[in-house]
N, C-alpha and C positions, 0 to 999 in steps of 0.2 A: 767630512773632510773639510778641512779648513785652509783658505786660501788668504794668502797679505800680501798688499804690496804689490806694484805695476799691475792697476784693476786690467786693464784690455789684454795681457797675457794669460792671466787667470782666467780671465772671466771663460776664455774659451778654454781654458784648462776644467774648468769648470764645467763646463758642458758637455766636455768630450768623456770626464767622470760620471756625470748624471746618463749618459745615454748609454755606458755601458752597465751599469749597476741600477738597477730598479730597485725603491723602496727607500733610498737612504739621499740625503738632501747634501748641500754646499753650502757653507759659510762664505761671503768674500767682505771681509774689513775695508773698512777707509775707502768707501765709494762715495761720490758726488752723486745725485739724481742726475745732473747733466751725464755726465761721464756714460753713465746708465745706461741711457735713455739712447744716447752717440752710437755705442756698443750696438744695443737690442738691434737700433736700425739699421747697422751696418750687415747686421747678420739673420734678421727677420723680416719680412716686408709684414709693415703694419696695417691692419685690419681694420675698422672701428664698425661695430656690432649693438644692438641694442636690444635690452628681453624686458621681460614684465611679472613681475608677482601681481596676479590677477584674484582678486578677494571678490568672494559672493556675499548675497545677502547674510546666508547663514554662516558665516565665515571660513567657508570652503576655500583651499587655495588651488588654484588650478594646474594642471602639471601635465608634462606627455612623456609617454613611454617610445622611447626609442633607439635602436641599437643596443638592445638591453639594462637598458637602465631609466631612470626615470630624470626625469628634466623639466626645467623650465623652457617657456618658450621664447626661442631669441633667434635674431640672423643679422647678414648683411647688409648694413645702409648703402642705398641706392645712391649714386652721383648725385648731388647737389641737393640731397633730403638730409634735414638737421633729424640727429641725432633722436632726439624723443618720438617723433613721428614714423621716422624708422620702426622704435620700440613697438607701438601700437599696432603699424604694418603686419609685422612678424607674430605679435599674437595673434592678431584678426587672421592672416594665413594659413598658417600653424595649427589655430583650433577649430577654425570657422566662427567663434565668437564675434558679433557683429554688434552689441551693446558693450561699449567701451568707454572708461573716462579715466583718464592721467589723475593721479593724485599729487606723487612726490616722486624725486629721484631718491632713489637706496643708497647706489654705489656703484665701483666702476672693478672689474675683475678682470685679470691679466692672465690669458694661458699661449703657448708655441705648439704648433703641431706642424707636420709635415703633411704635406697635398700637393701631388702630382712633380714630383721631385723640388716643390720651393719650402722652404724654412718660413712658417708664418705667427704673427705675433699679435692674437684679436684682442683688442681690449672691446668689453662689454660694457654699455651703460644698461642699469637697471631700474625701474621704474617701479612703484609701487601704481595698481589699478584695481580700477572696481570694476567687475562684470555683473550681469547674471543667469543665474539655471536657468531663467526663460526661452536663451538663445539653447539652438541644439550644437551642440560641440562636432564637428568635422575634422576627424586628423588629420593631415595632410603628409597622403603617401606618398608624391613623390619627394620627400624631406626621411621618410623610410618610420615616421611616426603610424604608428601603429595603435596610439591609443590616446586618447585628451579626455584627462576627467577630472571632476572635483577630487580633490584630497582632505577630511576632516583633518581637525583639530587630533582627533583620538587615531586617527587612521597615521599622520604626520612621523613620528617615532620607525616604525617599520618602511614609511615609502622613502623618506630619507635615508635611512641606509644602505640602501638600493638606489643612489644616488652618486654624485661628484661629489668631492669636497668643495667645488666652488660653489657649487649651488648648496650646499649646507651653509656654506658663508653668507650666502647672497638670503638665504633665507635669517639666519639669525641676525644679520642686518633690519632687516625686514619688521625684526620683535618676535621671530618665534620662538620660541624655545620649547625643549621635549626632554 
């Protein structure tokens, strides 16, 4: 569906389209990033979150299963912790992985989900990290992860699809391809 013209009527014209119809996306022309960005915060309270694509020696990439689906490891930045540090936090949590080192940042992924009736809007920063199989992996069930393992190269194809599409993003970011 395609939207023109007076973005802040739309845009919730738009939303109110996408929530009842699954599967099918919005157009909205002639937006400002300001405009955007005005909008989202009027009607999301913003998040900032930070994950990690975690590489081993043998260039395993590390991933958790949870809620059905498979994932990278990321969360919530704590009051007055910058962003990167966050990132590392949340894998070291998340998998038990306690050999850690930042490399690069990847990118930044935008999703809205609803939690305990508020409208929320997390942007993730993503980090690219080196671990290793030395450390033992620990999922961390109260977060409902259920599993934290390497993921080969060859294995990559089938766990992705069993995936988000942002974490396909966040991964081909990254340089993977399959």
């Amino acid at each position: 569906m395609l939207f023109t013209g007076a973005f802040t009527r739309n845009f919730r014209l738009a939303i109110q389209h996408l929530e009842k119809i699954t599967g099918l996306g919005a157009i909205i022309e002639d937006v400002s990033a300001g405009s955007l960005q005005e909008v989202l915060y009027e009607l999301y309270t913003p998040i900032d979150a930070g994950g990690g694509v975690v590489v081993n020696e043998n260039g395993g990439v590390l991933m958790i299963y949870r809620r059905g689906k498979w994932d990278l490891p990321k969360g919530k930045r704590d009051d007055g912790e910058d962003i990167a540090t966050c990132a590392v936090r949340e894998v070291e949590e998340e998998t038990g992985l306690k050999t850690l080192s930042l490399t690069e940042k990847i990118c930044d992924t935008y999703h809205v989900y609803a939690q305990g009736g508020a409208n929320l809007l997390k942007c993730t920063s993503w980090y690219k990290m080196k671990g290793s199989v030395k450390d033992k992996l620990v999922p961390q069930q109260e977060e409902n992860i259920l599993e934290a393992r390497w993921i080969s190269e060859k294995e990559m194809p089938d766990i992705v699809y069993k995936s988000y599409e942002a974490i396909r993003e966040v991964l081909h970011a990254a340089g993977y391809k399959w």
